[in-house]
C-alpha positions as CSV (number, residue, x, y, z in Angstrom):
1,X,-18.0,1.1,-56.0
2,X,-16.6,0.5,-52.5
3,X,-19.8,2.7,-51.4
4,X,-22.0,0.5,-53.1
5,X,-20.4,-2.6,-51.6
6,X,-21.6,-0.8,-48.2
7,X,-25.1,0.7,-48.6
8,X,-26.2,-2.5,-50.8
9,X,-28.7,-3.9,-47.8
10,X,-30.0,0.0,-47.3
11,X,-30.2,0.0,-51.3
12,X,-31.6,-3.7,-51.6
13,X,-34.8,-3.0,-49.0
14,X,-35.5,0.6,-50.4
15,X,-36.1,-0.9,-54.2
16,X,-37.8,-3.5,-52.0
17,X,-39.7,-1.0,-50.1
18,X,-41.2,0.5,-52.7
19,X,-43.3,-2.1,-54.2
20,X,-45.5,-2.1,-50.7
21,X,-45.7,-5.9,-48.7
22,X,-44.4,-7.9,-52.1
23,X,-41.2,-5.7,-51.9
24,X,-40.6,-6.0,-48.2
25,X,-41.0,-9.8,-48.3
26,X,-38.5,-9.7,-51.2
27,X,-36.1,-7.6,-49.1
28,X,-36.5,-10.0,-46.1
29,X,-35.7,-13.0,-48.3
30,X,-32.5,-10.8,-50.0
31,X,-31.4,-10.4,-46.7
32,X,-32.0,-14.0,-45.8
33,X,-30.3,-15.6,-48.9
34,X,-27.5,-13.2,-48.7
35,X,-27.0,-14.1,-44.7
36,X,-24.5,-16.9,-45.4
37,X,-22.6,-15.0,-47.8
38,X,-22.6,-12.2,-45.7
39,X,-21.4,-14.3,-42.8
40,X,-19.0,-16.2,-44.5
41,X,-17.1,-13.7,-45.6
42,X,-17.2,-11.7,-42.7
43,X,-16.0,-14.5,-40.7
44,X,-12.3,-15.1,-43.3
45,X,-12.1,-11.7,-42.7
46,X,-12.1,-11.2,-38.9
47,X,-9.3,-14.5,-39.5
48,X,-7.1,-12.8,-42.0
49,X,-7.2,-9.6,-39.9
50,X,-6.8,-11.0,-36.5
51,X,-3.7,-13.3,-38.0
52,X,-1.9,-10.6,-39.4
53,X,-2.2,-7.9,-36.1
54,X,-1.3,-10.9,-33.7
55,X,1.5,-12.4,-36.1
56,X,3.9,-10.6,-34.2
57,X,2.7,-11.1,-30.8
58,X,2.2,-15.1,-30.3
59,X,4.2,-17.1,-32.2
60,X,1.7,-20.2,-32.4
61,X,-1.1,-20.4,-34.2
62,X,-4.4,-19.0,-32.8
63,X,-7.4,-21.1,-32.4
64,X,-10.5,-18.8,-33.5
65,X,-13.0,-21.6,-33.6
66,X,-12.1,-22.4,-30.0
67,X,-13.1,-18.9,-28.9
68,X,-15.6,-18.2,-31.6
69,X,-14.2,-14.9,-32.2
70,X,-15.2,-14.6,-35.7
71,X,-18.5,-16.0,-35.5
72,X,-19.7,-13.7,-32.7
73,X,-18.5,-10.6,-34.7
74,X,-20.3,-12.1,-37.8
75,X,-23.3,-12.6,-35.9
76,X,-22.8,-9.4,-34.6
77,X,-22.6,-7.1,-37.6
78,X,-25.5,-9.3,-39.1
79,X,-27.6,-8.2,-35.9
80,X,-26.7,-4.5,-36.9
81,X,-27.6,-4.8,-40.6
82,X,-30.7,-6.1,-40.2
83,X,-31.3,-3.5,-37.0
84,X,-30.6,-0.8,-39.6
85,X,-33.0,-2.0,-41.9
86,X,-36.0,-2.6,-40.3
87,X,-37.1,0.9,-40.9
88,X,-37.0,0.6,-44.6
89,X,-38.4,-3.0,-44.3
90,X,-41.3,-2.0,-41.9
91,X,-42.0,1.3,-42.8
92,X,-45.4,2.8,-41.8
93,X,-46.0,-0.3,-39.1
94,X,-44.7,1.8,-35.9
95,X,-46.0,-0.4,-33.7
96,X,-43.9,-3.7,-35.1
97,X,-40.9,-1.8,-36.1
98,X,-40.6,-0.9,-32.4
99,X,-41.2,-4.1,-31.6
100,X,-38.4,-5.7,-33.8
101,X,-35.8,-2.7,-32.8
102,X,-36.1,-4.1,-29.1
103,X,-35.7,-7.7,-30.1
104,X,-33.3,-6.6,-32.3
105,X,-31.5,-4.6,-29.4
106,X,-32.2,-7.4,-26.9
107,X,-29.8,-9.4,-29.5
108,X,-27.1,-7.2,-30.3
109,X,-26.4,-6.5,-27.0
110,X,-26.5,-10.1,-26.1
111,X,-24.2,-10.9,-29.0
112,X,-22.6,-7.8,-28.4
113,X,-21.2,-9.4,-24.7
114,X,-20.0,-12.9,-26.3
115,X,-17.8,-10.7,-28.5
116,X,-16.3,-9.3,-25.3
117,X,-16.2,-12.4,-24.0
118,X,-14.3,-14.1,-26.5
119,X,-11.9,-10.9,-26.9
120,X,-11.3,-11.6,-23.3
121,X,-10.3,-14.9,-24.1
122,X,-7.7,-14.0,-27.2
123,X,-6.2,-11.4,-24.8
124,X,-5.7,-14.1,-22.5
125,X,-4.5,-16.3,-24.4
126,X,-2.3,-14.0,-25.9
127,X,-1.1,-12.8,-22.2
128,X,-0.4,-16.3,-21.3
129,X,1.9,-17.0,-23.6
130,X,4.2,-14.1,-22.6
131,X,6.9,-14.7,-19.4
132,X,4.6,-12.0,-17.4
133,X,1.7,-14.2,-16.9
134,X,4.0,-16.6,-14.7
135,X,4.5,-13.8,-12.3
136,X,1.0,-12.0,-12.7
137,X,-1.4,-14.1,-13.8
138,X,-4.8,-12.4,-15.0
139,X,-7.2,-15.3,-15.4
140,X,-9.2,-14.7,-12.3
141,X,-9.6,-10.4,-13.7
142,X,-11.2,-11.7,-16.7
143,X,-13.6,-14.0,-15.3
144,X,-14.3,-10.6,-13.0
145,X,-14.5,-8.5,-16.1
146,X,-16.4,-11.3,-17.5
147,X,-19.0,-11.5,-15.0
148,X,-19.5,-7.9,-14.7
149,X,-20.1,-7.4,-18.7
150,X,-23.0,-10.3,-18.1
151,X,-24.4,-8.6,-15.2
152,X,-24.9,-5.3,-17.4
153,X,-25.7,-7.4,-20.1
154,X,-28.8,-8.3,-18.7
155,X,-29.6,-5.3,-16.7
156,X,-29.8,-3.6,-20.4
157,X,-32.0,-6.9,-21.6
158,X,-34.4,-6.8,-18.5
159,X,-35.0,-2.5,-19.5
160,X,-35.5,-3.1,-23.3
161,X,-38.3,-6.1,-22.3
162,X,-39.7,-3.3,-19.7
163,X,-38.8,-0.4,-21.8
164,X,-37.4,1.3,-19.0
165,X,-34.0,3.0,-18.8
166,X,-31.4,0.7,-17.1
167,X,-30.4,3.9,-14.4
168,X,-34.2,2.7,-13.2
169,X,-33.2,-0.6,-13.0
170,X,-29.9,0.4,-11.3
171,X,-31.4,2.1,-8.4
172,X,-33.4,-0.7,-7.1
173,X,-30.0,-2.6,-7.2
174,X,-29.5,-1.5,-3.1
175,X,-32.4,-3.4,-2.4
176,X,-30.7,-6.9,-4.0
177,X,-27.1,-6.1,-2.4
178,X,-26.2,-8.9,0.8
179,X,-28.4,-11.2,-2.1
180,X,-25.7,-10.2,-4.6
181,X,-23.3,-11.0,-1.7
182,X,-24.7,-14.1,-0.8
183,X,-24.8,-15.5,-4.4
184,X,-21.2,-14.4,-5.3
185,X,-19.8,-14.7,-1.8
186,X,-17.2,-17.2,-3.5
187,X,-16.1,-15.0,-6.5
188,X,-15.4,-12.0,-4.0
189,X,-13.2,-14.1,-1.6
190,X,-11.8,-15.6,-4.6
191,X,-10.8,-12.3,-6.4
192,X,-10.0,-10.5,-2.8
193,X,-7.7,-13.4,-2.4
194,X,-6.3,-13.2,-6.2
195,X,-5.1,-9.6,-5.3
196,X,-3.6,-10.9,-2.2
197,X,-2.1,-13.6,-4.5
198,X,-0.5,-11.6,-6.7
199,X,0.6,-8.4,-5.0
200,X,2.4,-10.5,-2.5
201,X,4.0,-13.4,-5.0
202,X,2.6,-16.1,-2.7
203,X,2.3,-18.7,-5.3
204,X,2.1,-18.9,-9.7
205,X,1.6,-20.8,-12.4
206,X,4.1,-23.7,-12.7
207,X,4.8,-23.6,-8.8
208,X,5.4,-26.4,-7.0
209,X,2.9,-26.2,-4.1
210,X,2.3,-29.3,-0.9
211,X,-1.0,-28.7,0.9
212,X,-2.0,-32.0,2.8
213,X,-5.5,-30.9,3.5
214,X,-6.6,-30.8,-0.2
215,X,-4.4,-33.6,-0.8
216,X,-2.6,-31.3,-3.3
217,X,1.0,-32.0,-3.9
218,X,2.3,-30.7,-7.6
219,X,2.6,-27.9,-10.1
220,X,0.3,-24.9,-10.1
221,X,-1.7,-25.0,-13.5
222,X,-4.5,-22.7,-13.2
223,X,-5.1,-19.8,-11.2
224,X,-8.6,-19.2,-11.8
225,X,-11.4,-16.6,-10.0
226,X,-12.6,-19.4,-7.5
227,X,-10.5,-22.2,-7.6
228,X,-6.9,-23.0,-7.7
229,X,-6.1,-26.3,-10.2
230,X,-3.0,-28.1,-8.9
231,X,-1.5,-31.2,-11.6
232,X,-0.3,-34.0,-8.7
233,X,2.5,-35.8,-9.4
234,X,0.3,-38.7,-10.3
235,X,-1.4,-36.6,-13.1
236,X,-4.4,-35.9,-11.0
237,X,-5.7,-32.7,-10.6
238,X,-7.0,-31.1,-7.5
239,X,-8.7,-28.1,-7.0
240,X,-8.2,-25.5,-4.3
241,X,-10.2,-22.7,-3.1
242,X,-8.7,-19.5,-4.2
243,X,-9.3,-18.1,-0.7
244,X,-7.6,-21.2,1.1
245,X,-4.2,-20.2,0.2
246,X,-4.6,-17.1,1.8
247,X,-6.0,-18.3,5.1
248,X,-4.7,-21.4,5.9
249,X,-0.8,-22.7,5.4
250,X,0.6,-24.4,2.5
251,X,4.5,-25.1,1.2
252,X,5.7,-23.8,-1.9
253,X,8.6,-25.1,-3.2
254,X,9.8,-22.1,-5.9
255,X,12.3,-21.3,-3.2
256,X,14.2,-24.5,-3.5
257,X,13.6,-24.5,-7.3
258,X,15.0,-21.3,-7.8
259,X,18.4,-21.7,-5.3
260,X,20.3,-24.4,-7.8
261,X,20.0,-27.2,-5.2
262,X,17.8,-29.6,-3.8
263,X,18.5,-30.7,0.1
264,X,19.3,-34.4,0.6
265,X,18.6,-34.7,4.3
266,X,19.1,-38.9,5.0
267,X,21.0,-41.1,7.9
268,X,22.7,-44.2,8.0
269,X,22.3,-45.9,11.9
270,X,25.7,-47.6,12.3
271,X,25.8,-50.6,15.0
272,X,27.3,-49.5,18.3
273,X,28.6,-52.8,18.9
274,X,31.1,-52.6,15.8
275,X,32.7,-48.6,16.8
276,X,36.4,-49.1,17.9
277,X,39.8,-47.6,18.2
278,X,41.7,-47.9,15.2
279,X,45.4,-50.4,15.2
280,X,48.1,-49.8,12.8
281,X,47.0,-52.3,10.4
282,X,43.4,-50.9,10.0
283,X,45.2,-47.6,10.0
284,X,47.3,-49.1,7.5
285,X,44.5,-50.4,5.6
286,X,42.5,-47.0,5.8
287,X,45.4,-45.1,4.4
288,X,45.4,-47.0,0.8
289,X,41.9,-45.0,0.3
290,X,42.4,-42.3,-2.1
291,X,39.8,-40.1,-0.6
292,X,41.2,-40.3,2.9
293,X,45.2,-41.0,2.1
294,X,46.0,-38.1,3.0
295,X,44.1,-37.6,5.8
296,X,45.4,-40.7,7.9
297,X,48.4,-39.3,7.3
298,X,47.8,-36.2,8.7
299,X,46.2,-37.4,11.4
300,X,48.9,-40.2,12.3
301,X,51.2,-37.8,12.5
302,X,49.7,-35.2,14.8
303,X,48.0,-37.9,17.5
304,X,51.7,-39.1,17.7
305,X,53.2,-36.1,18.3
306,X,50.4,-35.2,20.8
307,X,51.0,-39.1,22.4
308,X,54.8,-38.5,22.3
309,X,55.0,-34.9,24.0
310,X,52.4,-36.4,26.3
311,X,54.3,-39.9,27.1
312,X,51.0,-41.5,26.8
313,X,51.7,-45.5,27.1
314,X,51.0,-47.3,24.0
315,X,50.6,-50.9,25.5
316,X,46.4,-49.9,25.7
317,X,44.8,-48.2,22.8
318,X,42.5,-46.8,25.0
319,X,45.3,-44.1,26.3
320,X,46.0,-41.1,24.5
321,X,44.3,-40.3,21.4
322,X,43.4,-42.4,18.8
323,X,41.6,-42.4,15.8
324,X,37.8,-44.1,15.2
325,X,36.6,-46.2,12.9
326,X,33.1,-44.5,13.1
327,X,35.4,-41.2,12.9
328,X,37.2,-42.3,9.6
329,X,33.8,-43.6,7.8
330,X,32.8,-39.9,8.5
331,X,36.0,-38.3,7.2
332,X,35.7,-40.7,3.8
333,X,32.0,-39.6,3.8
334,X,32.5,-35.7,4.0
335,X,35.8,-36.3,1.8
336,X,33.7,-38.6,-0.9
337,X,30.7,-35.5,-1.0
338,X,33.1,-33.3,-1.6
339,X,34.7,-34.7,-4.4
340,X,31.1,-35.6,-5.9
341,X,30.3,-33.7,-9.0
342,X,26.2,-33.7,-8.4
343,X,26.8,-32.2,-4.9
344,X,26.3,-28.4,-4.8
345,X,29.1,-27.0,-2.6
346,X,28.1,-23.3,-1.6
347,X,25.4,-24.5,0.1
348,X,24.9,-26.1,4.0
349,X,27.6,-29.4,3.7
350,X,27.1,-31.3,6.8
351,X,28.1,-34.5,7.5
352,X,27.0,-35.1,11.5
353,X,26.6,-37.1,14.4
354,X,23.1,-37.8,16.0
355,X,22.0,-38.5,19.8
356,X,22.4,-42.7,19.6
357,X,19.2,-44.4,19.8
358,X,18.0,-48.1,20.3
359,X,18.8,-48.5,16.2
360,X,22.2,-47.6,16.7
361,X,24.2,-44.4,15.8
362,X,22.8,-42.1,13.2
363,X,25.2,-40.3,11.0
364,X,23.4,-37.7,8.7
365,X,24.1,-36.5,5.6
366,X,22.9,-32.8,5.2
367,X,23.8,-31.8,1.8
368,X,22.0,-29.9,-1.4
369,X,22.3,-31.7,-5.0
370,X,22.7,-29.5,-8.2
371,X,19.8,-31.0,-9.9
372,X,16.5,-30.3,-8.5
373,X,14.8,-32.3,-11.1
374,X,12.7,-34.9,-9.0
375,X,13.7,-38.0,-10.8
376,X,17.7,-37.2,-11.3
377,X,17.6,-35.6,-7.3
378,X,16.4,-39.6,-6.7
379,X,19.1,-40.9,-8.6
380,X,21.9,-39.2,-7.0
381,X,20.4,-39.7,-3.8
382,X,20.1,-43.3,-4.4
383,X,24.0,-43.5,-5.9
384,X,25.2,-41.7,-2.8
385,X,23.9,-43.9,-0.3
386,X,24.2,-47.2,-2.4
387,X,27.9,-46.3,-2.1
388,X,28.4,-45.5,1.5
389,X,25.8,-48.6,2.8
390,X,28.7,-50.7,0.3
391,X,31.7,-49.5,2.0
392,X,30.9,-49.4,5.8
393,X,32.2,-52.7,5.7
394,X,35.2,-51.6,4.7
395,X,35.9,-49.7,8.2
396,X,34.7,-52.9,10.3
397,X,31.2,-51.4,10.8
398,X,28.0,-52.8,10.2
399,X,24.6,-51.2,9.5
400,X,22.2,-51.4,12.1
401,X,18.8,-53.2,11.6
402,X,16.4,-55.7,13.0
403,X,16.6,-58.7,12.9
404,X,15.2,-61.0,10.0
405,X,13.5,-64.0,8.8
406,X,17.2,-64.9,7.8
407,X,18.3,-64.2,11.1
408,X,16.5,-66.4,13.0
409,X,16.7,-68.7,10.3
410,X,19.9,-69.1,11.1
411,X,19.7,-70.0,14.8
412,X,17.5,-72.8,14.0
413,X,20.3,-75.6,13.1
414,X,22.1,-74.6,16.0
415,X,19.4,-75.7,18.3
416,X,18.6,-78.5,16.7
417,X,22.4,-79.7,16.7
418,X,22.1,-78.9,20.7
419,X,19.0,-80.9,20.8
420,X,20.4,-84.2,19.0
421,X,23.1,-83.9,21.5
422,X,21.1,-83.9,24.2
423,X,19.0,-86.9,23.0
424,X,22.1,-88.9,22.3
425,X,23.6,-88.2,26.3
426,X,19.9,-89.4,27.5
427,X,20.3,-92.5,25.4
428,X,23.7,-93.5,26.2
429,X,22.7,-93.5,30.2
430,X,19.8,-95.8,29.9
């Protein structure tokens, strides 16, 4: 039975066959009535197969109709039926049957290379899916295997319409070579540079990548033959020459995604005008901090030993040693970081100093957050220095900036007040 099942279009044309033209017309038609069938079922089996050999593989579901799979593979065995029966349907008409055999040819091998195409696309698919193809991704091979099965493709087409051999066509290949250069000069950078890619772990999918000249400035969601896709962080996409990232500079920022901490790098320009010695009562004041309780303790303790062995005269603050106010907001700064859950403490704490400028003095915080999460590294960034710009005050400084509208809003009644003044001293005179 099952050998009947298999030999039924040879068996179908040879009854045909032997009732002359009538019989080979009614095999043709068999064969055509029987197509739809033939490639209906063909196509639920290719589906029931492929989903039980890749059940174990990918867990999702795989989308045949997006790679036409099945319908290639259909098309494809139909092309060999009816290749293998054109014998028995044309039989003593030489000259057509070899006729039909190269058309017939000319579409199986055509059909034939979409098949490996679209297995190309379920092993990628199935590739991408596994935690390799972040590291090694091999999109830019298969468009290279791709193009290479096309090229042969039609170097076999071009010899069956010529009915030469395809080694003739081959050798006159030398001939077409800086052409072939010329016209894939952008796939052989781009796959050249792939390698380079690759080997070298320069960049992968789901990297964060900055390059300014392509205006790129997001994650890495295609690494293709030609082009690199980069999602911004506005949900546009730009595309990169594959080569570019090879030959010119770009920042990557896996490094800082892989460390556990995100650098906060920000100042805070304090007003010259407000730094001063600290008295006893600001000290006094200071020392009802929690953060820094202990430390004006400390420090009370050993500048008045040091002032004491030293007999420094305590009638000027200015002798001896004595504590800052700008010195103190540091100490509460560095003592406030450290006591911050968010703030990642094996990593560069700095809490410095800068050269003073004509916006004051900057103090800069140099510190890495836990989270590297863009909008939570924000968010601690912003509760950080919402807090310290809040208690400045609190140690008698004041936060540089320019002046405002406010500002010299301010000055304005003044000057009027100086003006009426004025007017009323001319007045009285006359």
């Amino acid at each position: 039975m099952d050998k009947l099942i298999e030999d039924w279009p040879k068996l179908a044309l040879d009854i045909g066959a032997q009732f002359g033209l009538a019989g080979r017309i009614f095999g043709i038609v068999i064969l055509i009535i029987l197509y739809p069938v033939l490639y209906s079922v063909s196509r639920r089996f290719i589906h029931a197969t492929f989903d039980r050999l890749l059940a174990g593989v990918i867990k999702e579901d795989l989308d045949f109709n997006k790679h036409r799979l099945a319908k290639r593979l259909a098309l494809f065995f139909f092309a060999c039926v009816f290749y293998a029966a054109l014998p028995h349907l044309l039989s003593g008409y030489s000259t057509a049957i070899q006729l039909t055999r190269n058309i017939s040819m000319v579409c199986i091998t055509l059909v034939g290379t979409l098949v490996v195409s679209s297995l190309l696309d379920v092993f990628l698919t199935v590739y991408s899916s596994s935690r390799t193809s972040q590291d090694i991704p091999l999109k830019a091979t298969v468009q290279v295997v791709k193009i290479v099965a096309y090229f042969v493709c039609g170097i076999f087409i071009v010899s069956l319409i010529l009915n030469k051999t395809p080694l003739y066509l081959f050798s006159g290949l030398s001939a077409l070579g800086a052409l072939l250069l010329l016209v894939f000069r952008d796939s052989i950078l781009g796959f050249v540079a792939g390698i380079q890619l690759i080997a070298n772990q320069m960049v992968a999918k789901g990297d964060w990548i900055e390059m300014p000249k392509y205006g790129a400035d997001g994650d890495v969601i295609e690494i293709a033959l030609t082009t690199v896709k980069v999602q911004n962080w506005d949900k546009t996409i730009t595309t990169i020459p594959t080569y570019a990232l090879i030959g010119e500079s770009f920042k990557n920022w896996r490094g800082m995604q892989e460390s556990g901490g995100r650098r906060i790098k920000r100042t805070i320009n304090i007003d010259i005008s407000t730094i001063k010695f600290c008295d006893g009562d600001m000290l006094n004041r200071f020392s009802k901090i929690q953060y820094i309780s202990d430390y004006i303790q400390i420090k009370k303790d050993e500048l008045s030993a040091y002032n004491d062995e030293n007999e420094v005269d305590d009638a000027s603050l200015v002798n001896g040693r004595r504590l800052t106010n700008v010195g103190t907001f540091r100490a509460y700064t560095i003592a406030y970081l450290r006591h911050h859950l968010m703030i990642n403490q094996e990593m560069t704490f700095l809490v410095r100093h800068l050269a003073p400028t004509e916006h004051g003095l900057p103090i800069e915080v140099y510190v890495f957050s836990k989270d590297t999460i863009w909008a939570n590294y924000e968010g601690i960034q912003a509760d950080i220095f919402d807090h310290l710009l809040a208690v400045a005050p609190e140690f008698d400084l004041k936060v540089f900036q320019n002046p405002s509208g406010a500002d010299f809003r301010r000055l304005v009644p003044q000057r009027e007040d100086e003006y009426n003044i004025i007017e009323h001293k001319h007045t009285d005179s006359l």
